[in-house]
N, C-alpha and C positions, 0 to 999 in steps of 0.2 A: 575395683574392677568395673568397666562401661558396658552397660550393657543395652541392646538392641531391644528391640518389639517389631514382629514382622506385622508388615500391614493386615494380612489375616487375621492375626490374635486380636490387636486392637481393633478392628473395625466389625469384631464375630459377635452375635446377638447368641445369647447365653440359650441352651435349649429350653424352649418353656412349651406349652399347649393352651393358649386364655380360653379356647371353644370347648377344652374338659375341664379346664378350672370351673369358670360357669357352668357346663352340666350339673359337675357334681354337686355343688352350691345348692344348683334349683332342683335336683333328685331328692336332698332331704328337706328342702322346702315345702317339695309334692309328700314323699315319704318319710318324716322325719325319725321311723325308725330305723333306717338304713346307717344312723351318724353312729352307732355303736359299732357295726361290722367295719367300716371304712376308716374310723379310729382305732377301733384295737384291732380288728383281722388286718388290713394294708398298713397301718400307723400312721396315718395321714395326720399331718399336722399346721396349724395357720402357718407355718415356718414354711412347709411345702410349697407352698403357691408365689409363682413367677411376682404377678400382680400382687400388691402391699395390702389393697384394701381387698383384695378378694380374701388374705390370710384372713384378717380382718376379720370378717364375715363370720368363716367359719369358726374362729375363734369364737364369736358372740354364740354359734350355736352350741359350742362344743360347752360354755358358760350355764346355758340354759337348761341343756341336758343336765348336767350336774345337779342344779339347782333345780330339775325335777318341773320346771316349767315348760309351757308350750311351745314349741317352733314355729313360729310364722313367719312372712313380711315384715308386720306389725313388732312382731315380739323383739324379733332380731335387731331390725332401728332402732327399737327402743335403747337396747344396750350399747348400742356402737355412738348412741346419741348421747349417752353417759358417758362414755369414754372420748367424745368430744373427735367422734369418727364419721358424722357425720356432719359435712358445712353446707354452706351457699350450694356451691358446684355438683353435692354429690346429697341430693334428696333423700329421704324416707323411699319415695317409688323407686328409685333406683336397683334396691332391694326385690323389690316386686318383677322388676324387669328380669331379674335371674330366670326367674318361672319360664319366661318364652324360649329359654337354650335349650331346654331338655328335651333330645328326641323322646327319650322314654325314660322315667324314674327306674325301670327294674333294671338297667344296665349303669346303676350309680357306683358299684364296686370297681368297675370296669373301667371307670371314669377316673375313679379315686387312683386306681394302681398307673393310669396314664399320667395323672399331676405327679406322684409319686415318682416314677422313672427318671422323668423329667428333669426332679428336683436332684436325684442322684445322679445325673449327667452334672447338674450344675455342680455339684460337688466336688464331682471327679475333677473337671475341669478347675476350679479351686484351688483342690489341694495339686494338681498339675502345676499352677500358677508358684503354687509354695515351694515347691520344691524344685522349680525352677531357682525362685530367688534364694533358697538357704545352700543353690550349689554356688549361683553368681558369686555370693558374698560369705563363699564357707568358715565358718568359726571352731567346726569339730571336724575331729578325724573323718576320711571318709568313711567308715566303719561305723560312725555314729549318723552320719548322713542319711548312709544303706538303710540303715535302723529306723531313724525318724522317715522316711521316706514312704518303709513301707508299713511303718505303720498308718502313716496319714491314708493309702489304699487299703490298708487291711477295716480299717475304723469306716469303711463303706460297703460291706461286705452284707450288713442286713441290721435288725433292732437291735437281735440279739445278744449285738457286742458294742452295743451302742448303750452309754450310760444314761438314765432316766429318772424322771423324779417320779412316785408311784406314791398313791394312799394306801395305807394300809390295809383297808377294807378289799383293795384290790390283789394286794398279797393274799390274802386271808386267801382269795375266794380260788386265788391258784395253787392254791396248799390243797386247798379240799377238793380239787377237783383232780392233783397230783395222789390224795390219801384215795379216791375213789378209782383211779385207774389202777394202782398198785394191788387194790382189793378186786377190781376184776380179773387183773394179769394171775391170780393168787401169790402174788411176791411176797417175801416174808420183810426184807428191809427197801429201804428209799436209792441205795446206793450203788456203786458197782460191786458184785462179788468178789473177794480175794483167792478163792477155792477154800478156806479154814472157816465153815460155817458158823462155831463159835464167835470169830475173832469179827464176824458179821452180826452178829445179834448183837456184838458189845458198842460196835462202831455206829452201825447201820449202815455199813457198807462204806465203799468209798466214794463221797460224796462232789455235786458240781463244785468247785470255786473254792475248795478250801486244801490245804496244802497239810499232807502227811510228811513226816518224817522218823527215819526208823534207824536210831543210834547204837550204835556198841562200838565195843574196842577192837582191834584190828585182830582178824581173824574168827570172830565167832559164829559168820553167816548171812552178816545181813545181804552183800552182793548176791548171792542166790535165793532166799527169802523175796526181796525184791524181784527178781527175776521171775521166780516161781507164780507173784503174782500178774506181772505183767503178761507172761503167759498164758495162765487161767484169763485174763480178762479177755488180752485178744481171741482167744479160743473162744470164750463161749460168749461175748459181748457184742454188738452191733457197733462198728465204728474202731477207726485205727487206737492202734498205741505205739508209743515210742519210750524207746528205752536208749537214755542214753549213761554211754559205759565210757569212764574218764582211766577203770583200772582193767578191765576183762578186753578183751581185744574180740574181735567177732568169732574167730576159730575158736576160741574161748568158750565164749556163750553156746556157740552151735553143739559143742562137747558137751556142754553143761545138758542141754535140752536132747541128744540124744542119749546122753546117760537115764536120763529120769525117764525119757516115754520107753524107752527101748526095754529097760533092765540087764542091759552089757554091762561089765566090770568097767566103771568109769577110767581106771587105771589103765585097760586093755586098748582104750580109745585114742589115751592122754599118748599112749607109745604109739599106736598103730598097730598093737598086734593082736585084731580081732581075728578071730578063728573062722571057719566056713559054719558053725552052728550061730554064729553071731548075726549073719548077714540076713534074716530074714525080718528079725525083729529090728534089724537098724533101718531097713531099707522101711518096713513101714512107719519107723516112726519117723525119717524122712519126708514121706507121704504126708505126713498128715501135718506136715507144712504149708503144704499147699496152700496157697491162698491165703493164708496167716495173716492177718494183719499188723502184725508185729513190725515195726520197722526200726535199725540198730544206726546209733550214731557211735561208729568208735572214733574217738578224738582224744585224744590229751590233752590239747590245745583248745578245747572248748569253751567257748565265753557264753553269758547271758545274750548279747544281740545274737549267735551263731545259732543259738538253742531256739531264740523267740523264732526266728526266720523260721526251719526246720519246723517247728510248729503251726505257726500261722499257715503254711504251705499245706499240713496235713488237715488241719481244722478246714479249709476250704471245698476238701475231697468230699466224697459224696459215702455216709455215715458220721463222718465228721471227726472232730479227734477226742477222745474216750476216756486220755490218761495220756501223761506224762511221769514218766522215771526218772531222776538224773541220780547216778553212785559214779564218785560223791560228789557232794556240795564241797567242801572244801577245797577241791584240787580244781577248782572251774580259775580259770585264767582271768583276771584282773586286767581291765581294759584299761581303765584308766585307775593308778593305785596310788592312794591316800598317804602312804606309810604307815597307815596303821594296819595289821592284819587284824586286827578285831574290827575296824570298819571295813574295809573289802569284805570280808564273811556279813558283816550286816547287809551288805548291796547284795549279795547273793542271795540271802533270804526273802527280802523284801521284794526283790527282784521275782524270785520264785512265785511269791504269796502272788504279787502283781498278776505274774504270769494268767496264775489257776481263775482269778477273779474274769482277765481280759478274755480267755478261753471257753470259761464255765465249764472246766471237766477240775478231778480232781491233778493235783503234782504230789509224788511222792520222792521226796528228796533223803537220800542214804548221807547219813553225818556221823563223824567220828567222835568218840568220849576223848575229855582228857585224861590225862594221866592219873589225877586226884583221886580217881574209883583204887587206883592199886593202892592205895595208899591207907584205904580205910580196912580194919578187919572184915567189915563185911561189906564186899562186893559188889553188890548191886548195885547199877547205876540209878543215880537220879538225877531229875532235870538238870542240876548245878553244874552236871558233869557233861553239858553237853560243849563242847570245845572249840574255843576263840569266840565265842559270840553269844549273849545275854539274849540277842535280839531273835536268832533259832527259836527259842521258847516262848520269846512274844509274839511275832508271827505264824507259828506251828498252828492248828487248829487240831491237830492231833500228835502226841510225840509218842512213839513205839519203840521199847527200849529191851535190847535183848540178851539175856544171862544165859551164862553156862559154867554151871557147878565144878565140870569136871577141865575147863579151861584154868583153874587155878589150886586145882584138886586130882592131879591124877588116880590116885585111890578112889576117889567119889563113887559111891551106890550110883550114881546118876549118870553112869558114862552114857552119851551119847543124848542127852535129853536139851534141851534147851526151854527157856522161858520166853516167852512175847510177856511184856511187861507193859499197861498202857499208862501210862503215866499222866499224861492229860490227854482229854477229851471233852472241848469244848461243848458238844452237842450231845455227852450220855456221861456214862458212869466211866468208873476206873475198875481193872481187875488184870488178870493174869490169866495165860493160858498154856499148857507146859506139851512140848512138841518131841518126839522120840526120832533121828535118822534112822534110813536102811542103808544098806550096804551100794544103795544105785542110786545117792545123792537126792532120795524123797524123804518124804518126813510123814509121820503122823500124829493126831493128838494123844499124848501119854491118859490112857486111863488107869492111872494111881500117880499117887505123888501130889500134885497141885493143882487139883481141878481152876477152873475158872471163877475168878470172883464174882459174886454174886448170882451164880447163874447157875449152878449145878454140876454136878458135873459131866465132863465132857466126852461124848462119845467117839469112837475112834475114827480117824478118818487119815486114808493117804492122800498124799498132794504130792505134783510132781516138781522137781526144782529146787528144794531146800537141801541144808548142808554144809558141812564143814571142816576141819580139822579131824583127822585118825584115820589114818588106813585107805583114805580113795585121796586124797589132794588136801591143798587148804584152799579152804573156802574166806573170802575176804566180809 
């Protein structure tokens, strides 16, 4: 395909500012404590600067810093003299001449976030440039286009999702500085709440950038378990959630969520035939929708590009995006398919794990057991049994796996109880925690039976949203 360049594009001088590059340069020449707040508060980088040897420059400072040495004129030549940055044309004083840009050193941040701007215009403009060409001379679907496209804008978006190479020392000191605000907030875990405080002591919540998944066999609950938390988080959590449902349909969901806040006969709701003593507690648990952060994707047809979009779009909102649901992973639509279905479910996973990392919130992805669990006298699922894909359990940083006694035992002592099983957990311990329904599709922690592992046992608690099979619906 031929393609054009309008005289604009080609003859357009890329955005730059050399009169803030030079400030900022000679602001920490004057102040050289200022290179810490202008590196890690703005993230100003020698990559930032329009001008080659201005990056340069600050490179040589950002060097010295490090190395715990002085900033000067002097000091800075020095280095860029080692690196064979400074020749004939471009003196030792040259260095020195920075010093006469600065109206004034105390406005060196201000300086920093102009070079900074700047360089993110250049960007945009960049990636503009890229995806002009990868449409001129398309090789993938448009759908992988849309994809790549916006990711190349999403990847402009601030540091935060920008990938970086870090000393450990610098990790360290943002762990203790995340372990001292937790200790102010008086928070008990690092993570988001589920509403099941146990299943929070064990986890430590649900964590940025690592991917949940919560397994059983068709019918035992997990579609509403998951629900129930994405609830609780948008409820009491700063920043959207998204839940997206490939089997519950939104009229679905909205039943499910007025059954539980309300306490109507989830059954009376499923037909339409609430009574006039019904209507007060539906209308307020309506109400307290309001403003919900919660947002539904129902699709069938859902893919991994359709889901990243949908996300990316919320993450940019202002609290940002908090959590991602997808029930299930198995039935996400195959954009482009291998003929293996054991590797299509790998691209989903990996995909997923991707997701949580490019995001930094946690994904909690609902997956189906295979059949192998009916097969064994005892029931219980574990990791082997998670279904078409090896690579679910390599990717998981957490897998939550859920039994119910009286799903293959109608006589069971245990009618109505279910298990949360943690099977791995990368980041704590392993144990159980065993969960009782009510009649209004909530749940609470069973105290007898199976306390939690290693932890004591567990005191009672209702949560709204959980549920399953007997007498209100089946819960998937």
């Amino acid at each position: 395909m031929t393609t054009t360049t309008s005289p604009t594009t080609a003859t357009m001088v890329p955005p730059h500012n050399l009169e803030a590059e030079r400030s900022v340069l000679g602001a920490v020449l004057l102040t050289p404590v200022w290179l810490n707040t202008i590196a890690l508060d703005v993230g100003l980088t020698g990559e930032d600067f329009y001008r080659p040897w201005h990056g340069q420059v600050f490179t040589a400072m950002c060097t010295l810093a490090e190395a715990g040495e002085p900033i000067d004129h002097l000091t800075v030549a020095e280095v860029m003299r080692g690196r064979g940055q400074l020749g004939d044309d471009l003196e030792p004083t040259a260095v020195e001449q920075l010093l006469s840009w600065v109206p004034t050193a105390a406005h060196g941040v201000q300086y920093a976030q102009i070079v900074r701007d700047h360089a993110q215009l250049r960007r945009l403009l960049a990636a503009t440039y890229e995806i002009q060409a990868m449409v001129a001379e398309p090789g993938d679907s448009v759908a992988e286009l849309i994809d790549a496209a916006e990711q190349q804008i999403f990847k402009l978006r601030g540091d935060a999702l920008k990938a970086s190479r870090r000393r450990l020392e610098d990790a360290v000191d943002e762990e203790i500085d995340r372990l001292q605000q937790a200790a102010s907030d008086g928070r008990e875990i690092p993570g988001l709440e589920t509403g099941i405080p146990q299943l929070d002591r064990l986890l430590g919540g649900l964590q940025d950038g690592r991917l949940y998944v919560v397994a059983a066999r068709p019918s035992m609950g997990k579609s509403l378990f998951s629900l129930q938390i994405a609830r609780h988080v948008a409820r009491s959590q700063v920043g959207s959630v998204l839940f997206a449902s490939l089997e519950m349909s939104d009229a679905e969901t909205a039943q499910r969520h007025l059954a539980a806040e309300s306490g109507v006969n989830p059954d009376r709701i499923h037909l339409g035939q609430v009574v006039g003593t019904d209507w007060p507690a539906l209308l307020q648990a309506a109400a307290g929708t309001v403003g919900m952060p919660l947002h539904l994707i129902d699709d069938s047809d859902l893919s991994l590009s359709k889901l990243r979009a949908q996300a990316r779009q919320l993450a940019v909102r202002d609290g940002g995006l908090r959590l991602v649901v997808v029930d299930y992973l198995q039935l996400m639509r195959v954009e482009r398919p291998t003929g293996s279905r054991v590797e299509d479910v790998s691209e989903f996973s990996r995909g997923l794990k991707r997701l949580a990392r490019e995001l930094r919130c946690p994904v909690l992805a609902v997956s189906q057991l295979s059949r192998a669990v009916e097969q064994r006298p005892d029931k219980r699922p574990l990791l082997s049994d998670l279904r078409e894909s090896g690579q679910i359990e390599a990717d998981a940083d957490c897998v939550l796996m859920l039994y119910r006694e009286d799903y293959y035992d109608p006589d069971s002592e245990r009618q109505g109880e279910m298990d949360i099983i943690v099977r791995k957990n990368r980041q704590g311990g392993l144990g159980q925690i065993t969960c009782a329904r009510d009649e209004h599709l909530r749940f609470a922690v069973s105290d007898h039976g199976h306390p939690t592992a290693h932890r004591g046992r567990p005191d009672t608690l209702t949560v709204g949203g959980g549920g399953w099979n007997g007498g209100h619906g089946a819960a998937r």
